[in-house]
N, C-alpha and C positions, 0 to 999 in steps of 0.2 A: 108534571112533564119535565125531562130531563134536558142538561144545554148539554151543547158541545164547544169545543176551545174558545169558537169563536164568540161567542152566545156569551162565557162565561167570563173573556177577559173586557169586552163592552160593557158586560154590566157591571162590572167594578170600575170601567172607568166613566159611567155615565149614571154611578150612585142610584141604580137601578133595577130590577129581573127586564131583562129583556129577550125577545127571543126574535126570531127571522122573520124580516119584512118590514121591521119596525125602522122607522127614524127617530135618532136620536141624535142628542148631544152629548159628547167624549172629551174626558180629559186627554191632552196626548202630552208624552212624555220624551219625545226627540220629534225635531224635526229638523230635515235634512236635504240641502240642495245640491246643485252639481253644475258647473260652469256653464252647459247650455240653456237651463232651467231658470238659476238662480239671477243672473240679472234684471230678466221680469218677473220675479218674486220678489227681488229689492225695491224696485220701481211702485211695486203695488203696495209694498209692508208702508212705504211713505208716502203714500195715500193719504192712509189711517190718520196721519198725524200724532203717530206715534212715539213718542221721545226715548222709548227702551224696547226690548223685548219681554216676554214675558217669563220663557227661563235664556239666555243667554248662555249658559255651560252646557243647553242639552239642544243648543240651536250651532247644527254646523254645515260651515259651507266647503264643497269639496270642486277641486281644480283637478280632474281628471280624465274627464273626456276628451279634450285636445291640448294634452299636457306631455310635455315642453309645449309652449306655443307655434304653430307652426305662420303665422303669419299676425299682420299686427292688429288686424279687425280682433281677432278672438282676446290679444294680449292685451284691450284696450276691453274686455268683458272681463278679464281677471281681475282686474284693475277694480271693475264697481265691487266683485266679492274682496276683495284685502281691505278695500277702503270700508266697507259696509262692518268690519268685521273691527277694526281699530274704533270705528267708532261706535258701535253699540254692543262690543264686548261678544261677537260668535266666535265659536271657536272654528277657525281656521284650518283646512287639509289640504296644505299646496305643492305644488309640484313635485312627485316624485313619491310622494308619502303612499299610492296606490287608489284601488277605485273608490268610491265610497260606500260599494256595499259591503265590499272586502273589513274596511275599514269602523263600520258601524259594527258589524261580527265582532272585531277582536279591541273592540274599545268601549263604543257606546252604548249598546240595548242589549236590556237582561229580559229572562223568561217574565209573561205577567203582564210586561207594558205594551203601549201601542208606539209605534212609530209611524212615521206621513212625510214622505219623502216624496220629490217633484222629480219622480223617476220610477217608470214603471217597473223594474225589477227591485224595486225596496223590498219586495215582497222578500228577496232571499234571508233576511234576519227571524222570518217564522222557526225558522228548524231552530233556533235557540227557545222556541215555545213562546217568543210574543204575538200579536197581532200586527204587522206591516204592511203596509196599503200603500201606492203610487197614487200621487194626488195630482191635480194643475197648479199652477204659479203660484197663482190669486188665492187658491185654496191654502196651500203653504203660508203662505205670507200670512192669512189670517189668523191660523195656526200657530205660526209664530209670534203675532201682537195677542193673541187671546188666550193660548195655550190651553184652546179646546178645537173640537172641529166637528163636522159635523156627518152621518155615517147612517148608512142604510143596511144593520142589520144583515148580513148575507146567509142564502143557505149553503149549509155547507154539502159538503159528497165525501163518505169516507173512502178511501184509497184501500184498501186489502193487500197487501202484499206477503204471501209465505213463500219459504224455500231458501233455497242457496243460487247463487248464479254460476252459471259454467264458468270455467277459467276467461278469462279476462272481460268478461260482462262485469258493466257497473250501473252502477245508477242514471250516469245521462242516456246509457242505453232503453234502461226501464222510464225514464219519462221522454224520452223520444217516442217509445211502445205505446204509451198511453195519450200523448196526442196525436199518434196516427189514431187510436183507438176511439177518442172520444170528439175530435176535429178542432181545429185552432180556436172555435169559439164555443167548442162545446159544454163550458165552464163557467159561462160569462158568470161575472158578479158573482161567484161563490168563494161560498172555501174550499179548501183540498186538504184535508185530513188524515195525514199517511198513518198505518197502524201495520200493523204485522211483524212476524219475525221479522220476515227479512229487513224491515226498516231498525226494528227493536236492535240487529245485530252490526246494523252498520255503522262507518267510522261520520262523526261531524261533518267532513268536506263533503262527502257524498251525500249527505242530508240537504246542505248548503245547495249544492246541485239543484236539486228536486225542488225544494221554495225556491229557488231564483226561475224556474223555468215554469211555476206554477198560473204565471200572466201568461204565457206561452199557449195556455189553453183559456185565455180570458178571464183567470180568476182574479180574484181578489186578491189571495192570501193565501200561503199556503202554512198546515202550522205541522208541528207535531209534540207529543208529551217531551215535554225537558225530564231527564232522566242522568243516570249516573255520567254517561259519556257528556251530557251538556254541562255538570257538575265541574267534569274535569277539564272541560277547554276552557269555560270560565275561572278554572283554578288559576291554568295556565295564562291569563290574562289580568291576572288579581282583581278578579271580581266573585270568588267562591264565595263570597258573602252577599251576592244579591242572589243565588239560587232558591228555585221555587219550582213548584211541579203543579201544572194543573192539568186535572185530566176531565176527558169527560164522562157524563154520568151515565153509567148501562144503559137506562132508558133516554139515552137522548134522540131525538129525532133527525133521520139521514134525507133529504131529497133522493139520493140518490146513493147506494154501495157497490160500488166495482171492486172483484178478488180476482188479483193477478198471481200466477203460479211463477217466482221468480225463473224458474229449470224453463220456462219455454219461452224466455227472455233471448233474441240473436243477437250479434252485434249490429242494430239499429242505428240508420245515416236518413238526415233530412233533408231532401232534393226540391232544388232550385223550384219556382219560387215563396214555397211557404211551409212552416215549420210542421204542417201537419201530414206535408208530401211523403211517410215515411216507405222507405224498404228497405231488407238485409242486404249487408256490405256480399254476399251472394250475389242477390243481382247487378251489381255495381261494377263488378272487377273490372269492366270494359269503359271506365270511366277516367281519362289520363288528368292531372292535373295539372297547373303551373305553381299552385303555392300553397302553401301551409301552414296556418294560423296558430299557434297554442298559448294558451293564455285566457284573461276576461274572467269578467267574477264567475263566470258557469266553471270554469275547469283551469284555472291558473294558481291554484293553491300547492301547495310543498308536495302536498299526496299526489297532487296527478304529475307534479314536474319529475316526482319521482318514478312513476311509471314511467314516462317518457322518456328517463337517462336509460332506465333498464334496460329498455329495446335499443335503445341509439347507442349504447356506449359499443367502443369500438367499430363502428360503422361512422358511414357518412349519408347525410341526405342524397337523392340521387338528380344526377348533373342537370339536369330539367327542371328539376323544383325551386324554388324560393320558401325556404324553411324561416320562419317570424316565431320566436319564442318572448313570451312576455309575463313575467311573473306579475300575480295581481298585486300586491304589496310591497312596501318597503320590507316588512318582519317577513314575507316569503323570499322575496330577493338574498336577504342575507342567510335567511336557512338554506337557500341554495347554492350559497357562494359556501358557508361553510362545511356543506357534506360534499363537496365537488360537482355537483351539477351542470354552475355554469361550465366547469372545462369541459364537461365532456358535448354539451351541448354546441361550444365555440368549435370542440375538434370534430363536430359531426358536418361545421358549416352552417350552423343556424346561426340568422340575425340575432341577438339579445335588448331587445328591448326596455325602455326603465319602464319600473311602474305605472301602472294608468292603464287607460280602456282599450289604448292602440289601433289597430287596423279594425275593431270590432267595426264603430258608426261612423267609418269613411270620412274621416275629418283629414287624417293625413297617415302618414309610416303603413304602407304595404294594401296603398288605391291600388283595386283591379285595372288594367287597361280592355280595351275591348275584346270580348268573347274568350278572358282570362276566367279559369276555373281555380276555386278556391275553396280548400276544404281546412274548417272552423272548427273548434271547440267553442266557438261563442251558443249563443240564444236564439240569434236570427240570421233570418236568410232572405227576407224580400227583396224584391228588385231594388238595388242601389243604394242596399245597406252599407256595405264597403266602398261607399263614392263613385258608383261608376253602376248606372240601369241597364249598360251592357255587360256586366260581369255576370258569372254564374260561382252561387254558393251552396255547397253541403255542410253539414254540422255531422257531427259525428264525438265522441268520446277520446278523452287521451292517448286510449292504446290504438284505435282506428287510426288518427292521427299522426304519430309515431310512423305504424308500418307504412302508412302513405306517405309519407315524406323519404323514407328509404327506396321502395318500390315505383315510385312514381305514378301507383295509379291509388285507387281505391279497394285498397286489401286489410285483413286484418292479421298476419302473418308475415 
């Protein structure tokens, strides 16, 4: 019987054949916190009674969910990651350097490995071809002191995707399509296994997209075959020397195969309050906003801020909106400072925001006030994601995004 990705990077890390259902124990090869997370992951790691880590160079802590500090409770939680990180040797991603899934992408995991991050959207380092799973504190932390952890096997579901998409259909479109299609928990505990042309021809960030949104439908993980273009972004990061390709085997076993025909793909928006609420920006028009979000590891990489000048430049947001632009990285920030981005984005009237997670989980820069409408390039949309149970949020794609913030309501045009 045959594995699939999932199946087959487990069992090299857990010196094993294993296949779905099974538990086991896993070497992991990063693991990875983030400033809400990570202080009761420190708290537990010294438990243990543990006087080191187990790798330190692949154990890092990231400061970017309420980064800049916006108040001194949180600046006083950074504080345990700097200190935890001087003295038992993690490597450190503090303020400004960007989010940490952005950041794990273009530094720390190559195709092959697992990563276990104390943040449910780790999952977006799949599209480099490893296995990355969202863990709890405690979980981490052990992780951390043992540098194995422990894993139930998932089934997976192959994704089918052929075709081309219409002009300005992207990928967040096509996985917003597919958790309306399969429901916010339609997924739980699996993998998500994208294959087809259409995946075969797409750029990185748009892969990036689809595993960060793959929890989005309950999964695990989502992965896909590392291939020439994940060749080349790792080149681009001087890491062409950890590439590796694993695919899975003809006869591997699906729970489950969904084939989407990219051409009947619309420009797809996620309405208030759950990710699976989906309908075309069609029905939507009559929907006014007050703000506009772009940014967050779903859609703040160089590719989407690029789409986003394209339509902005020479224009301006319109007099109603609150336009928030927030590049996910440091290395995106300055590839947008150096193609002219940020001017044109400054001459349109959008905020600029530094690196970090931003207005995505309502911690601070760009809280809804009451019965404020706000449409996201983020992941989520529950009630009082953006700080405020009275706020209403859409998710929507960069180029949706863009023309809503010119338009003032919810168009793609």
């Amino acid at each position: 019987m045959g594995q699939t990705i999932a199946e087959k990077i487990i069992s090299e890390h857990a010196k094993k054949t294993v296949k779905a259902g099974e538990l086991v124990i896993a070497d992991v090869d990063v693991c990875a916190v983030q400033d809400g997370t990570g202080p009761l992951t420190v708290q537990e790691f010294k438990k243990f009674g543990k006087d080191k880590l187990k790798n330190p160079k692949r154990t890092i802590l990231f400061i970017d969910h309420a980064s800049p500090s916006p108040r001194k409770e949180l600046s006083n939680t950074h504080t345990v990651l700097r200190e935890f990180s001087k003295e038992y040797g993690a490597v450190l991603s503090d303020v400004g350097a960007g989010v940490c899934h952005q950041r794990l992408i273009e530094t720390f995991v190559n195709p092959g490995e697992i990563l276990v991050g104390a943040d449910s959207h780790t999952c977006t380092s799949g599209a480099l071809g490893a296995f990355a799973t969202g863990m709890g504190s405690t979980d981490i932390a052990a992780a951390m002191a043992l540098g194995q952890t422990w894993l139930k096997v998932p089934q997976t579901f192959k994704i089918e995707v052929n075709g081309k998409f219409k002009k300005g259909i992207c990928s967040k479109d096509l996985m917003l399509h597919l958790i309306g299609l399969i429901g916010a928990d339609g997924a739980t505990y699996r993998a998500l296994e994208f294959c087809g042309d259409t995946i075969e021809n797409m750029e990185m960030s748009e892969r990036f997209t689809l595993a960060n949104m793959a929890v989005e439908a309950g999964a695990k993980a989502g992965l896909f075959v590392a291939d020439k273009k994940t060749k080349e972004y790792l080149k681009q990061h001087g890491r062409e020397d950890k590439f590796r390709t694993i695919k899975p085997d003809e006869d591997a076993v699906y729970e489950r195969v969904i084939k989407i025909n990219a051409e009947d793909i619309e420009h797809t928006v996620s309405c208030p309050h759950t990710v699976d609420n989906t309908k075309t920006v069609e029905e939507l028009k009559e929907v006014k906003v007050d703000q506009v979000f772009i940014g967050t590891c779903t859609n703040g990489r160089i590719e989407d801020l690029r789409i986003v000048a394209e339509i902005l430049k020479g224009k301006q947001a319109h007099k109603g909106v609150r336009l928030l632009i927030c590049p996910v990285s440091k290395e995106v920030y300055l590839k947008a400072l150096d193609e002219g981005l940020i001017k044109i984005f400054a001459e349109a009237n959008a905020a600029i925001l530094p690196p970090g997670c931003g207005p995505c989980v309502g911690v601070h820069a760009g809280t809804l006030a009451d019965g404020e409408v706000c449409l996201a390039t983020q992941n989520r949309n529950f009630q009082g994601r953006m700080g405020n149970t009275k706020g209403f949020i859409y998710l929507a794609s960069p180029y949706v995004a863009a023309y809503t913030a010119i338009n003032g309501f919810i168009s793609a045009n």
